[in-house]
TORKOL-4160 file (C-alpha; in steps of 0.2 Angstrom, whole numbers, padded with zeros to 4 digits, m for minus):
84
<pt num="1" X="0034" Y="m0016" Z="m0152"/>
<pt num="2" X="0023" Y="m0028" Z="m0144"/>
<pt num="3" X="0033" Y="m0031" Z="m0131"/>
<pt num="4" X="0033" Y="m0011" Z="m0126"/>
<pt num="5" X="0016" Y="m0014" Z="m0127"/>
<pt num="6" X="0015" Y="m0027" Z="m0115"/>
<pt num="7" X="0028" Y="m0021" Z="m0102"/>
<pt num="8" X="0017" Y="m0004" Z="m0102"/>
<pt num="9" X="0002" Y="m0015" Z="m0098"/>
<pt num="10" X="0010" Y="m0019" Z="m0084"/>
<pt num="11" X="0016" Y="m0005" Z="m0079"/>
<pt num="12" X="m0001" Y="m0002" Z="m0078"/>
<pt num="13" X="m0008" Y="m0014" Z="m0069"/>
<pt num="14" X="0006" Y="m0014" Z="m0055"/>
<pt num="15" X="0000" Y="0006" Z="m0051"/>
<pt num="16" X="m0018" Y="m0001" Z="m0050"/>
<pt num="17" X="m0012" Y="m0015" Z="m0039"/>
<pt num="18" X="m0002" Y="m0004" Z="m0029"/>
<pt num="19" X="m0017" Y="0010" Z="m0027"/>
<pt num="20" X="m0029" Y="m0002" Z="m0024"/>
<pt num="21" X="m0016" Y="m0009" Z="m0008"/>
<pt num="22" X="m0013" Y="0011" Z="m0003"/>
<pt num="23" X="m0034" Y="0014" Z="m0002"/>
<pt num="24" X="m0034" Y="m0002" Z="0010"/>
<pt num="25" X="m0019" Y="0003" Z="0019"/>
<pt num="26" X="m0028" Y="0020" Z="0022"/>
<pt num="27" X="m0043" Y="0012" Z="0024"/>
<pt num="28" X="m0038" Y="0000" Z="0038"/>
<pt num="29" X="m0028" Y="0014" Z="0047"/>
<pt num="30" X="m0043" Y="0027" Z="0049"/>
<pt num="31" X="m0053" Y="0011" Z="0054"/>
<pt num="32" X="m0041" Y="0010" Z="0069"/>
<pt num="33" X="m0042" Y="0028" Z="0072"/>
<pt num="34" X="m0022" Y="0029" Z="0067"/>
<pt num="35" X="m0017" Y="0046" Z="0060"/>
<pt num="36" X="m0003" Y="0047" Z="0047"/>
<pt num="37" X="0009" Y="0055" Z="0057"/>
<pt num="38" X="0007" Y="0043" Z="0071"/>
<pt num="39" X="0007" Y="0026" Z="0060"/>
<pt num="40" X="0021" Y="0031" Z="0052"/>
<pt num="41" X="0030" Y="0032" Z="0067"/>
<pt num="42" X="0026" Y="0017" Z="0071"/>
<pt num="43" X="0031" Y="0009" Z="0054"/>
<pt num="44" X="0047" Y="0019" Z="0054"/>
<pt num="45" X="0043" Y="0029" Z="0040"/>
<pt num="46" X="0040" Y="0046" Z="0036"/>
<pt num="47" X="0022" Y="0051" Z="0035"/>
<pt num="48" X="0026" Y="0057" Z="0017"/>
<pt num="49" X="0032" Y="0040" Z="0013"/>
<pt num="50" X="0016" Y="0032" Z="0023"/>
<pt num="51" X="0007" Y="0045" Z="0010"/>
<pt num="52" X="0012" Y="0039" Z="m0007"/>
<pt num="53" X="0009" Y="0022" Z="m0003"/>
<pt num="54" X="m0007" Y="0027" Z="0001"/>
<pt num="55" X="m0012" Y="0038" Z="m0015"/>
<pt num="56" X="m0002" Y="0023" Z="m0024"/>
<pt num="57" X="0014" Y="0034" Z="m0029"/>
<pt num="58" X="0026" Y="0019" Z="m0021"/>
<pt num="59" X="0026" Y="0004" Z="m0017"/>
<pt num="60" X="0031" Y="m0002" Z="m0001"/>
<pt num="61" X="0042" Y="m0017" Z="0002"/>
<pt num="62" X="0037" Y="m0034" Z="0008"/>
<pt num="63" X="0044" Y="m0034" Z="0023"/>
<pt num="64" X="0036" Y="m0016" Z="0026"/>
<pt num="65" X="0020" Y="m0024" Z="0020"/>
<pt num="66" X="0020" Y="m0038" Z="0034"/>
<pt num="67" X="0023" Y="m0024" Z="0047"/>
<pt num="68" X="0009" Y="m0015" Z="0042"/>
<pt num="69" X="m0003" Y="m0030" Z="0041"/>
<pt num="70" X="0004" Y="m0034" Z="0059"/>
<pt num="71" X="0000" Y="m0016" Z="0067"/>
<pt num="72" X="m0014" Y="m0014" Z="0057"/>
<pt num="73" X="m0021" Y="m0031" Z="0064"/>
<pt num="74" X="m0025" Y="m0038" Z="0048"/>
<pt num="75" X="m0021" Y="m0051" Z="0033"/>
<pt num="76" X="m0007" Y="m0048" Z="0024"/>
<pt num="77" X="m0019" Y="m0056" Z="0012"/>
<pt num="78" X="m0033" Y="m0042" Z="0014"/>
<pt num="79" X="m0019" Y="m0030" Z="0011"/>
<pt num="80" X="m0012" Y="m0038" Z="m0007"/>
<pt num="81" X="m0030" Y="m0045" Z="m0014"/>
<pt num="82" X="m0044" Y="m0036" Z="m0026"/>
<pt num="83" X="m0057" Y="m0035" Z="m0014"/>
<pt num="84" X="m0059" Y="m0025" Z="0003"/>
């Protein structure tokens, strides 16, 4: 029992984590004037894909991650960590 506990804890936190990386995604692409549509051209992606890792629906890859860092011009650490 407490381990089902424990893994839904986690569970939990990995949504928040991958939320709070989709907020600064979206934040970071609207600072660059990028729409969705556009950006996820560039990434390679669909926009719909682009849009759940936004609203924290799915978490992107690591690879995927660096690319984003890379045309977004910014950390990859600033993507991953708690504060904006």
């Amino acid at each position: 029992m407490k381990e089902k506990i424990r893994d839904q804890e986690t569970d939990k936190l990995m949504r928040e984590k991958a939320r709070r990386i989709g907020v600064k995604i979206k934040y970071y692409r609207t600072l660059k004037g990028e729409n969705q549509t556009v950006f996820s051209e560039k990434l390679g992606v669909s926009y719909q894909y682009l849009s759940r890792i936004e609203c924290g629906k799915q978490t992107p890859s690591l690879p995927l991650l660096v690319k984003i860092a890379e045309l977004l011009e910014v950390d990859l650490a600033k993507l991953v960590s708690d504060t904006l």
